[in-house]
C-alpha positions in Angstrom: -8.4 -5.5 -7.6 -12.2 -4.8 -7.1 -13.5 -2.0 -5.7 -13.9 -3.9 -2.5 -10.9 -5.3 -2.0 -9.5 -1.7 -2.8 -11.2 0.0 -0.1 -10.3 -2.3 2.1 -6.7 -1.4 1.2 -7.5 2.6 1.6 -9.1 1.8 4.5 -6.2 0.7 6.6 -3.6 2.4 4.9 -5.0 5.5 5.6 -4.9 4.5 9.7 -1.6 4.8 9.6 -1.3 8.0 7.6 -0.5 11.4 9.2 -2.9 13.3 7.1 -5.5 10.1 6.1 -7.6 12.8 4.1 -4.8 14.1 2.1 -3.9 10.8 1.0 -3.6 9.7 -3.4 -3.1 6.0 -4.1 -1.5 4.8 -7.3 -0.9 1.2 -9.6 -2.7 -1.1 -6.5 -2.4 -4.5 -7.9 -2.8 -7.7 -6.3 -1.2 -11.6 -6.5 -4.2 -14.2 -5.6 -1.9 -17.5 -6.4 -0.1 -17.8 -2.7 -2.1 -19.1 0.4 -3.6 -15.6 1.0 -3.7 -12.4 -1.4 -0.7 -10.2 -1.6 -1.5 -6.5 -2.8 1.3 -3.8 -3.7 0.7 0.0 -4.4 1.8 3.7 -4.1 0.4 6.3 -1.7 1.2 9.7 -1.8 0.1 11.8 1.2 1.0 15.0 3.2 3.4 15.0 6.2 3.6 17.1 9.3 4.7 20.6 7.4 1.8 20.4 5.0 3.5 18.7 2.0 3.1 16.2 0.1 6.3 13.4 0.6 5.9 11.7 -3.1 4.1 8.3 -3.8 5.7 5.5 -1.6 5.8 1.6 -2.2 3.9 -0.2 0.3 2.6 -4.1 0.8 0.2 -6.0 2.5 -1.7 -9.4 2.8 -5.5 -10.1 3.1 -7.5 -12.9 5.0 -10.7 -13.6 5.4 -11.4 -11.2 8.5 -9.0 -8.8 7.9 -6.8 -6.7 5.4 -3.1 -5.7 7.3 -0.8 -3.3 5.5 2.3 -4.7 6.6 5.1 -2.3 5.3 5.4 1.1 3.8 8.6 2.3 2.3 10.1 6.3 3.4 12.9 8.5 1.7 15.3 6.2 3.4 13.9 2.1 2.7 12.8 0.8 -0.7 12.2 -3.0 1.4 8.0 -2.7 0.1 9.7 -2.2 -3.9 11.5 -4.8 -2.8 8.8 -7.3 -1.5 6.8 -6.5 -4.4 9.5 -7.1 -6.8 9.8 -10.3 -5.3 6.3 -11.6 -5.7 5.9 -10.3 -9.3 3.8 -7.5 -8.2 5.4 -4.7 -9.7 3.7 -1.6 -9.3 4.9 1.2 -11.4 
């Protein structure tokens, strides 16, 4: 990924984080061969009692106007490792 495109990723994944400053990101890749890039990664961030919850799988898409992170896996979903799986964009 550039550096563009990745802060575009931090950017909006962090929105939807508890604790956006305490936030780590891991193995961002992305898939430019579909109509519209496909990027997969690992956050790692605190939660409400202060600690940090372990890196998570999440997915998202890109456009032209906008970058949407569309899922982000918890303790109890893996569907984002799935997804990413899926389109060959295995982040380990």
């Amino acid at each position: 990924m550039t550096e563009q495109e990745t802060e575009k990723v931090r950017a909006v994944l962090t929105e939807r984080l508890y604790d956006s400053e305490s936030a780590r990101f891991a193995s961002m890749v992305v898939c430019t061969s579909g109509e519209r890039p496909e990027f997969c990664g690992k956050v790692n961030a605190r939660n409400r009692m202060g600690a940090y919850v372990g890196f998570r799988t999440f997915v998202g898409v890109q456009n032209e106007s906008s970058t949407e992170v569309v899922l982000i896996d918890d303790a109890d979903s893996s569907v984002a490792a799935m997804v990413c799986a899926d389109r060959g964009l295995v982040s380990q």
